[in-house]
C-alpha positions in Angstrom: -17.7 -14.0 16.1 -18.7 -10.4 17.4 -20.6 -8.4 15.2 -18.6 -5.3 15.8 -16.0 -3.7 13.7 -13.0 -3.4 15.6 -10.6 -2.0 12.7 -11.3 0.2 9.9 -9.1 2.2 7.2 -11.3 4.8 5.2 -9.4 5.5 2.2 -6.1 6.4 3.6 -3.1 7.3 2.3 0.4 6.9 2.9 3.6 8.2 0.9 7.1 8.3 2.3 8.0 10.9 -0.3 6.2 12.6 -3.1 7.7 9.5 -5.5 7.1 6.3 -3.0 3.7 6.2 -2.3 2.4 2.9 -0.2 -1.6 3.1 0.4 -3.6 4.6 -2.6 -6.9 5.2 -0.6 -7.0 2.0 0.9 -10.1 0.6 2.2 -11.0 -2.6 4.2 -12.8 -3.5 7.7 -12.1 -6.3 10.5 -14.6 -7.8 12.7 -13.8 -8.4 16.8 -13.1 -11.7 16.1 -11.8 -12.0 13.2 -8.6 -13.5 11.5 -6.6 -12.4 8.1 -4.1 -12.5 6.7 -1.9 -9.4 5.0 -0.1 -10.4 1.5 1.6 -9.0 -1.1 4.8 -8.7 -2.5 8.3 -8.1 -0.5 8.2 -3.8 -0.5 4.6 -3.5 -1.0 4.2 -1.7 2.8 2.8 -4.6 5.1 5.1 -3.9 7.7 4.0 0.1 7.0 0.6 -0.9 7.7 1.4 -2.1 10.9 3.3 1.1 11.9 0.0 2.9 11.0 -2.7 0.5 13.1 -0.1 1.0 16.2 0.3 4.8 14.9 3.6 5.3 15.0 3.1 6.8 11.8 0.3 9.0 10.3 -1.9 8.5 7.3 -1.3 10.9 4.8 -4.6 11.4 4.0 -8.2 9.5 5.5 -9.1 7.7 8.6 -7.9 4.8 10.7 -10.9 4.2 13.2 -10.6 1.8 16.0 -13.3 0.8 17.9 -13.0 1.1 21.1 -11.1 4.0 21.0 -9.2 2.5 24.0 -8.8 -1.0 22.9 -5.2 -2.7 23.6 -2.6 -3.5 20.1 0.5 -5.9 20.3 2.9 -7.0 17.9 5.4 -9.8 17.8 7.8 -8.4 15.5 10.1 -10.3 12.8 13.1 -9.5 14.5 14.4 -8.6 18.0 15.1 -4.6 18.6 18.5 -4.3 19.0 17.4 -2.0 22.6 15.9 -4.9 24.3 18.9 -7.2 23.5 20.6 -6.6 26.3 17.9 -7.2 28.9 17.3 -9.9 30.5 14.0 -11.9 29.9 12.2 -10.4 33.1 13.4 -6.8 32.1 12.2 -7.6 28.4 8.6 -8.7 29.5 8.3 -5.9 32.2 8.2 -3.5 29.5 5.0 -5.1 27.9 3.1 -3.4 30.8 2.7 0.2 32.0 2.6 -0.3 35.2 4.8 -3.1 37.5 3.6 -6.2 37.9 4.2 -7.8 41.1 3.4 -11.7 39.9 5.7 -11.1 36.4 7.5 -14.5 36.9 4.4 -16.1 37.5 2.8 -14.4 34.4 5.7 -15.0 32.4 5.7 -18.8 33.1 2.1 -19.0 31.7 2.4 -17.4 28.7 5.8 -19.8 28.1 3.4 -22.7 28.6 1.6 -21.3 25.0 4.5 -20.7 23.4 6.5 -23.8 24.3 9.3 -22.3 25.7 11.2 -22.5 28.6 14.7 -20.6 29.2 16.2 -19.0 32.5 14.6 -15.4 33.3 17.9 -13.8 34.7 19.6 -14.5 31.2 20.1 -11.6 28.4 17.8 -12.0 25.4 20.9 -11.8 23.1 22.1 -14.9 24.0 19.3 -16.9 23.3 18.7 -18.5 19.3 16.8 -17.1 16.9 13.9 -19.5 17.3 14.1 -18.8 20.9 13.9 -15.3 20.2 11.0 -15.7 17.6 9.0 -17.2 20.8 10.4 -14.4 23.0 8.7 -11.8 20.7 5.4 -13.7 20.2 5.4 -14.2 23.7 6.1 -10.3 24.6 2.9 -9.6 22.4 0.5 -12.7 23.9 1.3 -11.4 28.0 -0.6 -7.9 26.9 -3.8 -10.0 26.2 -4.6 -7.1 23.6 -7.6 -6.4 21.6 -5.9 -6.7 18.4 -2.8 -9.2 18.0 -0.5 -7.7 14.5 2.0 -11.0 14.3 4.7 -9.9 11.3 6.4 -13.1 9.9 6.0 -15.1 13.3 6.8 -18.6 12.0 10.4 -17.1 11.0 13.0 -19.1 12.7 10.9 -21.5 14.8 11.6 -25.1 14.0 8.6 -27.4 12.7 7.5 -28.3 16.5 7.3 -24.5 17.3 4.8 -24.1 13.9 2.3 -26.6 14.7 2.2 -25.1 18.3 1.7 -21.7 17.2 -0.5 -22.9 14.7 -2.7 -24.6 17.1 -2.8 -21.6 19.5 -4.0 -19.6 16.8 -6.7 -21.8 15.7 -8.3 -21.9 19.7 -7.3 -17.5 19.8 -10.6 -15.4 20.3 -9.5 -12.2 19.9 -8.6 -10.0 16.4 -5.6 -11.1 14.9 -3.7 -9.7 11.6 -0.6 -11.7 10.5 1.8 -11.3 8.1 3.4 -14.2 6.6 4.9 -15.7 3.4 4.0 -19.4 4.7 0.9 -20.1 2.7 0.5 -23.1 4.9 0.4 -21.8 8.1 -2.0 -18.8 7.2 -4.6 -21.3 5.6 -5.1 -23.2 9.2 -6.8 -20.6 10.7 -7.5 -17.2 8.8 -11.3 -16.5 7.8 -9.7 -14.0 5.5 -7.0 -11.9 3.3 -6.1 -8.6 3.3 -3.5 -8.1 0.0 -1.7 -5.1 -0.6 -1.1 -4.8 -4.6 2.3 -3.2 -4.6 1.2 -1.8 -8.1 -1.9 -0.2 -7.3 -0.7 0.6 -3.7 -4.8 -0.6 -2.8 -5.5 -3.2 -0.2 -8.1 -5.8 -1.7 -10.1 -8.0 0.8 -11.1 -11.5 0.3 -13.0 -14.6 1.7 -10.9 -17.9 2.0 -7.6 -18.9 2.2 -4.4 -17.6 0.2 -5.0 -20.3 -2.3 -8.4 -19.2 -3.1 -7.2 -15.6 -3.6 -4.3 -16.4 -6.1 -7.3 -18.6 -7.9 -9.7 -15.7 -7.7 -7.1 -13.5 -8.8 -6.0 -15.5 -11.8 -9.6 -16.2 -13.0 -10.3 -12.2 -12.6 -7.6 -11.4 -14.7 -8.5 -14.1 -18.0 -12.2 -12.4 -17.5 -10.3 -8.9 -17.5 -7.9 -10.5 -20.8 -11.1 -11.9 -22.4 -12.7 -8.7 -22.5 -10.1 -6.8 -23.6 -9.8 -8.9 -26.4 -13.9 -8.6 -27.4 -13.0 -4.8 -27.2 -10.3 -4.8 -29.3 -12.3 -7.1 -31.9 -15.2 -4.5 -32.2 -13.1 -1.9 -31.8 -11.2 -2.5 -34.7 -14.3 -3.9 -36.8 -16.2 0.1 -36.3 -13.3 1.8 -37.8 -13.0 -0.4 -40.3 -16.7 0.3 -41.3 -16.4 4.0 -40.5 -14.0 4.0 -43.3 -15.9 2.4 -45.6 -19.1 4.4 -45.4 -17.5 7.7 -45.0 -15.7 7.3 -48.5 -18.9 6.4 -50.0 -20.6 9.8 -49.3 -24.0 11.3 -49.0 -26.5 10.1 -46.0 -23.8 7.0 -45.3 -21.6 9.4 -43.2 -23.6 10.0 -40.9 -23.5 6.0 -40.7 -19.7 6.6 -40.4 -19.9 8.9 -37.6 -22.0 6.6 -35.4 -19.6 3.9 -36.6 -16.8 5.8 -34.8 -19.0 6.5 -32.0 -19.0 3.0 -31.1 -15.7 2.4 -31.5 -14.9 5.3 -29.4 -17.6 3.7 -26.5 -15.7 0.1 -27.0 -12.0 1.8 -26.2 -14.5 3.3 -22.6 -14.8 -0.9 -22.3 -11.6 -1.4 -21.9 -10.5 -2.2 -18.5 -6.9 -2.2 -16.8 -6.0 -5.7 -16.1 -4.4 -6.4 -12.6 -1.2 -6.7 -12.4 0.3 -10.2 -11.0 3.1 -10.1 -8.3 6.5 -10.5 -9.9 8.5 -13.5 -9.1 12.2 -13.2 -9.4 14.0 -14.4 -12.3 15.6 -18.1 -12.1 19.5 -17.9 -11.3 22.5 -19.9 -11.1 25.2 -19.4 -8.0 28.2 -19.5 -9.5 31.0 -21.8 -8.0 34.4 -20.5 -7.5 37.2 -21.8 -9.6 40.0 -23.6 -7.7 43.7 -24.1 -8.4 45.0 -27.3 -10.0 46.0 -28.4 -6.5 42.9 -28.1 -5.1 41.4 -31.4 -3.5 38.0 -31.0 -3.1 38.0 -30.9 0.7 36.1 -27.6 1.6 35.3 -28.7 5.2 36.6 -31.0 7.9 35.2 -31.1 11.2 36.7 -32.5 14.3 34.5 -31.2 17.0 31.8 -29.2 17.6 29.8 -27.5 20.5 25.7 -27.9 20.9 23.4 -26.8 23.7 21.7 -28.6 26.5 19.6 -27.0 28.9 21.5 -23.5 28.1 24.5 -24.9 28.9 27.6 -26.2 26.2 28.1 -29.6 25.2 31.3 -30.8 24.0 31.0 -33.4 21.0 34.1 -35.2 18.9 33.2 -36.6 15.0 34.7 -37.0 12.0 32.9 -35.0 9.4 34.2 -33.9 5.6 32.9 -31.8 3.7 33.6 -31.7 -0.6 32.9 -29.7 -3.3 29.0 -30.4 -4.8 28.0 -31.7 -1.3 25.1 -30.3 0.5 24.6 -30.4 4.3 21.5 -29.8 6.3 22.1 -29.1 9.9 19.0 -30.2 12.0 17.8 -30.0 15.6 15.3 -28.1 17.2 15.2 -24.3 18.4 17.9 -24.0 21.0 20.3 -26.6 20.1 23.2 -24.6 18.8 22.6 -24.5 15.0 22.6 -20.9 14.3 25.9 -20.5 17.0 27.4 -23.4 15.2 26.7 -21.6 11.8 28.0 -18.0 13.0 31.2 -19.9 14.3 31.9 -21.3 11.0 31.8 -18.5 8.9 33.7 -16.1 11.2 36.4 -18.6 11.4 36.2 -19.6 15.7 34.3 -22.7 15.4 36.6 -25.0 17.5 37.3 -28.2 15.5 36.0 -26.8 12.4 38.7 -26.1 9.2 37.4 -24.4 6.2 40.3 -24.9 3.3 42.4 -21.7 2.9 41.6 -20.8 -0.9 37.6 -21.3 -0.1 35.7 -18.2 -0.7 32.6 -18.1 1.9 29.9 -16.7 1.4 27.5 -16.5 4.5 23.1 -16.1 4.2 22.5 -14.5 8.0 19.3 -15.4 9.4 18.6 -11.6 10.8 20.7 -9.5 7.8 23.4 -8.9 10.6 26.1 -9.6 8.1 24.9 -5.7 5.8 25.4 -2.5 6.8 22.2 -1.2 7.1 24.0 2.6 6.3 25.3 1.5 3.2 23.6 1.9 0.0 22.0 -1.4 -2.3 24.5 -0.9 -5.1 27.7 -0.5 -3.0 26.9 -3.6 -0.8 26.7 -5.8 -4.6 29.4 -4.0 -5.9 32.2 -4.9 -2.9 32.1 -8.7 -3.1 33.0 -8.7 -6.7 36.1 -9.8 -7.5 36.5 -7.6 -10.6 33.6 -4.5 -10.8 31.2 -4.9 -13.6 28.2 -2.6 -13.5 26.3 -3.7 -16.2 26.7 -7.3 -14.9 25.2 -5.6 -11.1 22.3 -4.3 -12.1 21.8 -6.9 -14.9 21.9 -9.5 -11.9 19.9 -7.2 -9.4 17.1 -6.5 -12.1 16.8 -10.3 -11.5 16.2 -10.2 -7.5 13.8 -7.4 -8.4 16.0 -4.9 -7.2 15.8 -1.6 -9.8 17.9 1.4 -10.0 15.8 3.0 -7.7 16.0 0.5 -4.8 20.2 0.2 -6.1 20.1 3.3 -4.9 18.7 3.4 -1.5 20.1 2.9 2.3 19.6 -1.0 3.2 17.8 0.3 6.2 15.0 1.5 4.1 14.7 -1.9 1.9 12.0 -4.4 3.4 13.2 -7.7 5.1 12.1 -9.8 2.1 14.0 -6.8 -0.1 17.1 -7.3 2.1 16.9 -11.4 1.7 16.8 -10.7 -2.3 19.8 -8.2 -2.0 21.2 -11.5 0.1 21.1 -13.7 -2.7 22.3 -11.3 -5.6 25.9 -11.2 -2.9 25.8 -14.3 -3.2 25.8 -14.8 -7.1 27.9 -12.1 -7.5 30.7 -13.6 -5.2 31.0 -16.6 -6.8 31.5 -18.5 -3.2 32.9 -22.1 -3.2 31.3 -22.3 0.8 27.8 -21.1 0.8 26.5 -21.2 4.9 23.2 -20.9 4.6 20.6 -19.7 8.0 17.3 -19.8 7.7 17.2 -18.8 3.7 13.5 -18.5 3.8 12.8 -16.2 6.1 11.0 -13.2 4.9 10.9 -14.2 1.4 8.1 -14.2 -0.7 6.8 -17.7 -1.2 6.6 -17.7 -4.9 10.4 -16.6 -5.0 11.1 -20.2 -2.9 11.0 -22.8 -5.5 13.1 -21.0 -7.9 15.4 -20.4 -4.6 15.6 -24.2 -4.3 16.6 -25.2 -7.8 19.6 -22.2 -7.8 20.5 -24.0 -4.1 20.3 -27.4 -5.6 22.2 -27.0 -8.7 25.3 -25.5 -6.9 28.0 -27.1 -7.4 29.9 -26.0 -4.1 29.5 -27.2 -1.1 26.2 -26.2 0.9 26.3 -26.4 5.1 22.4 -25.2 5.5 20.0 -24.6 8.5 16.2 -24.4 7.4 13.1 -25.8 9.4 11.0 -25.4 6.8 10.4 -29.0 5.5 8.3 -27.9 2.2 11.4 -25.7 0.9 13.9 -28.4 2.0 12.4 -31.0 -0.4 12.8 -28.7 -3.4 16.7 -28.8 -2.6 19.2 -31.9 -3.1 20.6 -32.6 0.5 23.2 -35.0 0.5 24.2 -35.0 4.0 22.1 -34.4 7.6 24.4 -33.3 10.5 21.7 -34.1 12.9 22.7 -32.0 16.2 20.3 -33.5 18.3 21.6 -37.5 17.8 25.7 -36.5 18.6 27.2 -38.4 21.2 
């Protein structure tokens, strides 16, 4: 690894108002070379950090150096921008370069050879899944070569072959790279480093190791912070005491009484702030809808459904039911058809597919497509209940860590882990008997994942689920696989 420091932020600042600050005169340094990892919790400003390295935004205050002035930044965002959507995949990857490249499909084909991918360049990018897309956008920031790779949430959507082959790229990458991810897993293969934002004290601390050294370090700093609090607090408490006593006896003795404050007032000086730990959200039941007394318990029948083969549809007949308290997992790799199949479902045009009329659905979108991004927190909870109750909304909310103050915002403004937690809070609010579930994971904070799991698993509707993340699957009682990939 170079010796050089290719990144740098000198106490910098950022606020988006003069009541939302992010960075709090945040410090840190990257090598050439070099691979961290950013943390923190969903809202704490990673994704602002980003914005600031490719300066599309302005520190408030301090210095962002970059050494070479000149030296080349791409990202592979979390999700597709809705302009480049309707390109095709040539016209998408032409606009990674300045100037035109007369061997693009040639270029193209070997960066798809790193990413695993292979899909027709004359197609439009919105047609493609949203694991395809995931490689489409790592791929867009790989074909630049750049000095410094920012990868924000890149693992989200890819299936578990698309992981390990990222993973393994990463590992063999020479260049600076600064990812963003809630998969603990992933980052731990080949970051030297972390970077964590504290979302309390808006600071960026650096560390040596992986994420699970950190939380260690972390947790051992603050019983040492605890621990000496507590000796404080003992002699603290023990000086006044003894100041009390002496002053009351008079004569030379108070000036024994004075010093005796003295140190007590030095102690309090000892006293340290102890860090703050990221807050996890509050474990949560789903509740299931009530049905009629004629209700049968069939929620789903299938008679047919559609998958993908090399782009093109593929036609399959079964006989698949669905009842109340039964969970499916829908599985097959990136490309197959899952999130189409999904999106069909819950709109009501999936040919073959019957959802019972009194069945109340309530539908997790992989990319947040499903919320008006104009509308505010509060009002987004508030129209899927059946009957309004605000105290039970922000009771509920206060849950998914969303405060009156985030209540209270546009969506567009929320993070994408912030907009997954609004996500959920629909979905306990509605009281669904149907949950369709895409990618639940993605963009949400790993220590909110096992209390996800046990809420999924304890449902007692039914559950038609896509996730290719095999850790969080585990957590959550499958009773069914509809295995795309093995229809005849």
């Amino acid at each position: 690894m170079a010796d050089n420091v290719i990144l740098r932020f000198s106490k910098v600042n950022f606020e988006y108002s003069h009541d939302k600050q992010t960075l709090d005169e945040a410090s840190f340094s990257m090598r050439a070379g070099s691979k961290f990892a950013l943390m923190g919790q969903n809202g704490a400003g990673k994704s602002t950090l980003f914005s600031l390295i490719l300066k599309e935004r302005q520190p408030t205050d301090g210095e962002i150096h970059i050494t070479p002035k000149d030296a080349s930044i791409a990202i592979a965002r979390q999700v597709m921008p809705k302009e480049f959507m309707e390109m095709t995949v040539r016209e998408y990857f032409a606009t990674a370069f300045t100037e035109i490249k007369y061997n693009l499909d040639k270029l193209i084909a070997d960066i798809f050879e790193v990413v695993n991918l292979k899909v027709p360049l004359d197609k439009q990018v919105k047609a493609f899944s949203g694991g395809q897309q995931a490689r489409l956008l790592l791929a867009h920031a790989l074909i630049q070569n750049p000095d410094i790779l920012l990868l924000d949430e890149p693992t989200n959507n890819l299936d578990q072959a698309g992981i390990e082959h990222l993973t393994g790229f990463l590992m063999l990458y020479e260049k600076t790279c600064l990812v963003i991810s809630h998969d603990a897993d992933f980052l731990n293969a080949f970051t030297d480093g972390v970077l964590y934002l504290d979302v309390h004290t808006h600071k960026i601390e650096q560390y040596a190791g992986n994420y699970y050294d950190v939380v260690e370090e972390i947790k051992n700093r603050i019983e040492r912070e605890n621990l000496q609090n507590a000796r404080m607090q003992t002699q603290i408490k023990e000086k006044r005491s003894q100041a009390e006593v002496f002053a009351h006896k008079g004569g030379k003795l108070r000036a024994v009484a004075k010093r005796m404050r003295e140190a007590a007032e030095e102690a309090e000086e000892g006293i340290v702030e102890v860090r703050q730990e990221d807050k996890t959200i509050r474990e949560f039941n789903i509740p299931c809808q009530e049905f009629g007394s004629f209700f049968d318990g069939k929620i789903l029948n299938l008679t047919s459904i559609h998958t993908f083969l090399n782009h093109e549809p593929v036609k399959h007949e079964l006989e698949f039911t669905v009842r109340k308290n039964i969970h499916v997992l829908v599985a097959g790799p990136n490309g197959i058809g899952k999130s189409s199949f999904l999106n069909a479902l819950a709109s009501g045009q999936a040919e073959g597919a019957k959802i019972s009329d009194e069945v109340r659905v309530g539908f997790y979108r992989q990319d947040f497509s499903g919320l008006d991004f104009n509308q505010k927190a509060f009002d987004a909870l508030a129209e899927v209940m059946e009957k309004r109750d605000e105290h039970l909304l922000r009771s509920t909310a206060a849950g998914f860590l969303l405060d009156g103050r985030l209540l209270d915002q546009k969506i567009e403004v929320l993070s994408e882990g912030q907009k997954g937690l609004l996500a959920f809070c629909q979905l306990v609010l509605m009281k669904p008997g149907l949950l369709i579930l895409d990618e639940p994971t993605n963009h949400i904070n790993f220590r909110h994942l096992p209390i996800i799991a046990q809420a999924l698993s304890d449902y007692e509707g039914a559950i038609v689920m896509v996730s290719h993340i095999p850790d969080f699957v585990s957590q959550v009682r499958i009773d069914q696989i509809l295995d795309l990939s093995k229809l005849k």
